[in-house]
N, C-alpha and C positions, 0 to 999 in steps of 0.2 A: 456326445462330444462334438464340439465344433470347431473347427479350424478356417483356413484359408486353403484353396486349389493349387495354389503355388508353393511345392513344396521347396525350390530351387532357393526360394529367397528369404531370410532368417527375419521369425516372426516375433513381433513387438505385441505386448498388452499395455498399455498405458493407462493407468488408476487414477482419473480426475479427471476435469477439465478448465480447472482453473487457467493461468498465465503459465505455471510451470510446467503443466500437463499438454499445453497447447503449445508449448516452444518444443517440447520434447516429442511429440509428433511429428509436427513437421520436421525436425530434423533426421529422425530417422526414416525416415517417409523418403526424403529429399536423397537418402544417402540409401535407397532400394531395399530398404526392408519394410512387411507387410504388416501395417500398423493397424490397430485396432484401440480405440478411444473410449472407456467406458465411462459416463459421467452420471451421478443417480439423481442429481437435478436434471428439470426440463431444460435448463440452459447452459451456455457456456460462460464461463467468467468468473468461476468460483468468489471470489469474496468481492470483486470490483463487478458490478451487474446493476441493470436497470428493472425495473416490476411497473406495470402498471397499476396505479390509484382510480380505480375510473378511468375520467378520460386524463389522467395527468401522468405522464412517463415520470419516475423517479428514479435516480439514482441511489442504490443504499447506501453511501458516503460519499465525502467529497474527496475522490482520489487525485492527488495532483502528480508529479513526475519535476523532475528539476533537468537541468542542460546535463549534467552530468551522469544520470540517470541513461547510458549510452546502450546498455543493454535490450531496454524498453523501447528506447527511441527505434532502435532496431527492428523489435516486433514493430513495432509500428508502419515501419515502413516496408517491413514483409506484406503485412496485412492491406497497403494501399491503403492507409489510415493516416500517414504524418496528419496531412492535411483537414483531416478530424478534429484537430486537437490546435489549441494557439498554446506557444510558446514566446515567453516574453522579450523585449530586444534586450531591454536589462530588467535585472532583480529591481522590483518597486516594492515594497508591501507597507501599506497603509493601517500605520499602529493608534489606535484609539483608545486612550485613558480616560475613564467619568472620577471623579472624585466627587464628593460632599454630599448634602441632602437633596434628598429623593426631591422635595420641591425646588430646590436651584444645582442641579447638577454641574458640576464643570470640567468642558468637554476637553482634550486636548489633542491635537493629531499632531503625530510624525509621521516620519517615512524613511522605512531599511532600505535604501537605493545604492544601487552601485555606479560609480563613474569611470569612464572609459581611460582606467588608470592600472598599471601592473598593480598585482597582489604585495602585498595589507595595502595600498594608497588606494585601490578602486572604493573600498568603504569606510574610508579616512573622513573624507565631505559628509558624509549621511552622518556618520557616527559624532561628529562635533559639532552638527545641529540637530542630537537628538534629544526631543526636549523632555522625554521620560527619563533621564538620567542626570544627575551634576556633573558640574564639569568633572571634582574630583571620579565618581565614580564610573565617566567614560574613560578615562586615566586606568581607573582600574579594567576596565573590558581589555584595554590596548595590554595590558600587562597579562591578562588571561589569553588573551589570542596568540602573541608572542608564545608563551607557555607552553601552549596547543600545540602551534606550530612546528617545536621542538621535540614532538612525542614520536618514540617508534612503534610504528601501530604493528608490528609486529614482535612486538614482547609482549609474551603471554602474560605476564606481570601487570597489566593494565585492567586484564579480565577479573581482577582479584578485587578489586577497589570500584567506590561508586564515585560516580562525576559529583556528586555534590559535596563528596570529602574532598574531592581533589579541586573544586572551584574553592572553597574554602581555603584550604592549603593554598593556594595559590593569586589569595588577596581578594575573593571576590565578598560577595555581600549580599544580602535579601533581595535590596533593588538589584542590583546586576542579574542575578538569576532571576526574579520577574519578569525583568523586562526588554531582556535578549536570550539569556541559554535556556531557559524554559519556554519563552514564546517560541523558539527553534527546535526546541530538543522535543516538548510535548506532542506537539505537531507530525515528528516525523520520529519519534522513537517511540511512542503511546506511553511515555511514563519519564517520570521527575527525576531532577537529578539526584537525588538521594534515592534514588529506586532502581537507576539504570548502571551498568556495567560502564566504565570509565574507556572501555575498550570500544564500544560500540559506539558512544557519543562523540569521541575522538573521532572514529574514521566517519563520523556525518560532518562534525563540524570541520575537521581538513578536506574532507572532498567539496563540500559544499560551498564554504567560503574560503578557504585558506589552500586551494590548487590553480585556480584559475578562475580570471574576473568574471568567466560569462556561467561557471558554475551552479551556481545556485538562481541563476534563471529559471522561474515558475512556469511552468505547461500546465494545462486543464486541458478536456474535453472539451469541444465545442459543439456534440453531441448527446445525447444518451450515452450511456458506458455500454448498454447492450450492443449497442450499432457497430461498435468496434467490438469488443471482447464475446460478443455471440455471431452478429451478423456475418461482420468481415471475416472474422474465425475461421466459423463453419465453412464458410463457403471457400475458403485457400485451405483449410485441411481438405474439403472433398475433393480440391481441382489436383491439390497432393495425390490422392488415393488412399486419405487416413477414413477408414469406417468410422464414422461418429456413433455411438450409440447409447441417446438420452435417458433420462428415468432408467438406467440400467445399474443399481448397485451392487458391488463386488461384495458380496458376503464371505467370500472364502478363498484363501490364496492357500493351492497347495504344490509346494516346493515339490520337485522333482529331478528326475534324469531322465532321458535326455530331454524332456520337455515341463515345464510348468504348468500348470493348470490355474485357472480363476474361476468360481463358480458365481454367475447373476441371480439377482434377484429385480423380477420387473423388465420392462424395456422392450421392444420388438421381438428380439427372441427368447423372450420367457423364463419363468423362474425354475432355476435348477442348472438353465443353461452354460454348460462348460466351456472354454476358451482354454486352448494351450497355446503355446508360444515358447519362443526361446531366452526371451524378454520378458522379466515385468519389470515396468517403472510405478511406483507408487509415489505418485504423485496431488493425492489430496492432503487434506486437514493429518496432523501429526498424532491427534488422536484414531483416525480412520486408519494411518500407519500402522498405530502399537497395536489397533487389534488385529492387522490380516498378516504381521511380521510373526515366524517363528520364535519361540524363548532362543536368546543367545544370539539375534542375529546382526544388533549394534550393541555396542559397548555399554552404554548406558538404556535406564527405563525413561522410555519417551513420556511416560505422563511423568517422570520428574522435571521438565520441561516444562512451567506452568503458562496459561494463557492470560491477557489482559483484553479488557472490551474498548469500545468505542463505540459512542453514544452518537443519534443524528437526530437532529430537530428539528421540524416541515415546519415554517408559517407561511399561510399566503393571506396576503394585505390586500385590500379592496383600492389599495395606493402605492403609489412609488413612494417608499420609505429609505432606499439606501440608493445614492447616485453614481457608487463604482463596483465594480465587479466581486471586490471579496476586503474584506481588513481582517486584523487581526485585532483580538481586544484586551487591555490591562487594565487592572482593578476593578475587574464584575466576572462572575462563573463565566459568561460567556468567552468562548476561545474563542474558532474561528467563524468569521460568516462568509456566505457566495451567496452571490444574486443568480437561482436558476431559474429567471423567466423564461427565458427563450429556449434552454434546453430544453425544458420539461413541455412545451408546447401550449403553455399555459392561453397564452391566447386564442389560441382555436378551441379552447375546452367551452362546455355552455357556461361555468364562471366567469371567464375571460372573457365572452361575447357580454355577461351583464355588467362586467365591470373593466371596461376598456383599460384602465392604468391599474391593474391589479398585478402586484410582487409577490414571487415566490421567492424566498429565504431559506434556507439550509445553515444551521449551525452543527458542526463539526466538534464533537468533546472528545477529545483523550483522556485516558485516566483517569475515567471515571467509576473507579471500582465500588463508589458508596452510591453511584446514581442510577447506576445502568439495568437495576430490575423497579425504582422508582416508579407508581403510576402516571398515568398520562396525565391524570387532573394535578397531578403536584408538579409534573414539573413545568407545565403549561404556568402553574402560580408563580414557578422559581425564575422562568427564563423571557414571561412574556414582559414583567416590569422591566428586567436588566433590558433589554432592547428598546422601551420606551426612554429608561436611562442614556443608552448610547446614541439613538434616533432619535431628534427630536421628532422626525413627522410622525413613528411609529405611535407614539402616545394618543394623536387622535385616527388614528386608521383603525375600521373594522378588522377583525379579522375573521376570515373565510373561512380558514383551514387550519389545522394542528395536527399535527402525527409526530411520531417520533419511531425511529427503526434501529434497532439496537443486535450488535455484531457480540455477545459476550466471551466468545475468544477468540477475536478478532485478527490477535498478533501473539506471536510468544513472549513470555515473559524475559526482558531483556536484563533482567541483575546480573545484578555482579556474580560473579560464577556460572552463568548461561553460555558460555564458549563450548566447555567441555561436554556439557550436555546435547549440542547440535550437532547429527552426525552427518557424513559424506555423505559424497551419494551411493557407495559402492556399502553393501551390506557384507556381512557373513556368512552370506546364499550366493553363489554365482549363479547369476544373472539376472537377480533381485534387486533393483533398486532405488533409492530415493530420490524423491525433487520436492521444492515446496520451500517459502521464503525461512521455512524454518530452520532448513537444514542449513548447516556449514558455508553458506555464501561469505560470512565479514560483514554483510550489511542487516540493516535490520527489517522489520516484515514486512517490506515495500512492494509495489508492482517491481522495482526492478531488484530487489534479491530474490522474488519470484521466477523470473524470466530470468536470472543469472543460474539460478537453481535447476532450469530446463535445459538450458546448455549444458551445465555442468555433468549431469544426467547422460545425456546425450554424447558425449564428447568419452563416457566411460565406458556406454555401449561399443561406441565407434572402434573406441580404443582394443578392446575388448576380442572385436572383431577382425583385430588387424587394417581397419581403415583410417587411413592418415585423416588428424585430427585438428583444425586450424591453431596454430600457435596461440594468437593473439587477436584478441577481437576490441580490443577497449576500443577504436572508433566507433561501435555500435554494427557495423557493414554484417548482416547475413551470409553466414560463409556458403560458397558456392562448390 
């Protein structure tokens, strides 16, 4: 059995180390209780993390974060990382339609831009020069937005119904949903509007467009995801006083009185090794929950909870094939693309040195539930023409490199009835608890219902323990 020396000060087990795992340490860390970090990866960062290819750092997805994302922004700035990461001055994104034969493609760009104008006028200007729509059927968008606008995202009434009956029901159309609430909704719900809960794609699309002009302002990395979600981590959990402890999986949660026990398997201190505490947070993957939760101890069964994947696809071009940082694509499988040259270091690599203007590319697929065990050779066939398609340079560039890295339960499955199945964070066990974007945040599997999830977490310890609990954090500020 192994503990901590300090019996004076009430001890925490914390089960992950993802974003929610890593907000929920520190916080209880910060607020003197004796935390302990178990994570069964070598790294930190649970589903957002960087692997070495050789000599090419990669990120396993392209995770972005929006202005409103205030939670995240938070960790962020806990971590001494804003500055990591670019955030946009306004929402731009660069939408690229191919249409016709493969021999004469016809390209066509817009752009989702906001203007420095109160909510709905900030994207009044984008939206009446967007040239993937008719005029009639931007008429129709403004009539769905309106619509949106008017939903109380807290009647459970909305969790019942999918957003594609309800874009339907409310004038929309094939193009509409191609070429706005699916380029939006896929993106940042991992699934279509006939597939997603009415309730969840509401509260993206009123927080993200329809709260505030500077909302749905795009952030990326301007790192590796490791540097921030392991580097910066680790090293402000140990400057906390959270024991980190890697390759250590928790094979066995056993509830008790007055103290809880977790048995390891792996990790510095060895397999079989006991941890008790008066704390556990179970904070990994929702499947790693259901098996160390006792029967009984949330309402529903976490595997009726299902998951959805998300697909990533590595090319690097012997060329500069795309001249801006990332678009979005209509009418080709391809969804989104990002230029990660420079994250991934590509230029100091020995490719980089023989091929001075050589591009790394990442495409981004959601919902790809028919693609995501697909071989490499097919889908290299499926997705290297669409890119010749949308590029012209890409048609005559070498290509280097091809991988693809595939997350298959990436996100939980966001249907319609997926409310009642997310539970708190307070279990049926006192002192048992949940974190993880799956549970009960409102939002869907993002970095930041992750880190909403570790607060939440945190904030029931706190509570728990008779420690005053900060009200309200929506500025993002780290409570002190």
């Amino acid at each position: 059995m192994t503990g901590r020396a300090d019996a004076a000060r009430p001890a925490a087990v914390v089960v992950g180390g993802g974003l929610a795992g890593i907000t929920t340490a520190l916080r209880l860390a910060e607020a003197g209780h004796d935390v302990t970090l178990a994570e069964g990866r070598p790294r930190l960062g649970g589903l957002a993390f960087s692997f070495q290819r050789g000599e090419l750092t990669v990120d396993n997805g392209q995770h972005v974060f929006l202005r409103c994302c205030t939670a995240y922004r938070g960790l962020l700035e806990r971590l001494g990382a804003t500055r990591m990461t670019h955030l946009q001055d306004r929402l731009d994104v660069p939408v690229l339609s191919v249409t016709g034969p493969d021999q004469a493609p016809v390209r066509t760009l817009g752009r989702l831009r906001r203007a420095g104008l109160p909510v709905p006028l900030h994207l009044a200007g984008s939206l009446a020069r967007y040239p993937h729509l008719s005029p009639a059927d931007r008429a129709r968008v403004v009539r769905g937005a309106l619509a949106l606008k008017g939903l109380d995202l807290a009647d459970p009434a909305l969790d019942g119904l999918s957003f594609g009956e309800w874009l339907r029901r409310n004038g929309q159309n094939a193009a509409t949903t191609a070429a706005l609430w699916d380029l939006v909704g896929v993106a940042t719900l991992n699934a279509r509007a006939d597939q997603v809960s009415l309730a969840l794609a509401a509260m993206v699309f009123k927080t993200g467009l329809l709260s505030d002009p500077g909302a749905s302002d795009i952030g990326i990395a301007a790192v590796p995801l490791g540097v921030i979600h392991h580097d910066r981590a680790l090293a402000e959990l140990e400057r906390a006083g959270v024991r980190v402890l890697l390759r250590a999986r928790v094979a066995e949660l056993k509830p008790a009185t007055p103290q809880h026990a977790v048995r390891l398997e792996g990790g510095q201190l060895g397999d079989g090794t006991l941890l008790t505490a008066d704390t556990v947070v179970l904070a990994g993957a929702q499947d790693t929950a259901a098996a160390l939760l006792p029967p009984g101890a949330v309402p529903h069964r976490l595997e009726d909870l299902g998951t959805t994947p998300i697909l990533n696809v590595h090319v690097v071009y012997d060329r500069k094939v795309l001249r801006r940082p990332f678009f979005a694509a209509l009418g080709s499988p391809v969804q989104w693309v990002f230029d990660r040259t420079t994250h991934s270091g590509l230029a100091g690599t020995s490719v980089g040195r023989a091929h001075p203007g050589a591009q790394y590319l990442a495409l981004s697929q959601s919902a790809v539930q028919d693609e995501i065990d697909l071989p490499v050779a097919e889908l290299r066939d499926r997705y290297l023409p669409e890119l010749a398609r949308l590029l012209p340079a890409a048609a005559g560039a070498e290509v280097l490199d091809f991988f693809v890295t595939r997350e298959r339960t990436a996100t939980f499955d966001g249907a319609p009835g997926s409310a009642a199945l997310r539970p708190s964070a307070a279990t049926g066990v006192p002192g048992v608890l949940l974190a993880g974007a799956w549970t009960a945040t409102g939002w869907p599997a993002t970095m930041e219902g992750a880190v909403r999830s570790g607060h939440a977490a945190a904030d029931a310890v706190l509570a728990a323990a008779g420690t005053r609990v900060p009200v309200d954090r929506a500025d993002g500020r780290w409570p002190r």
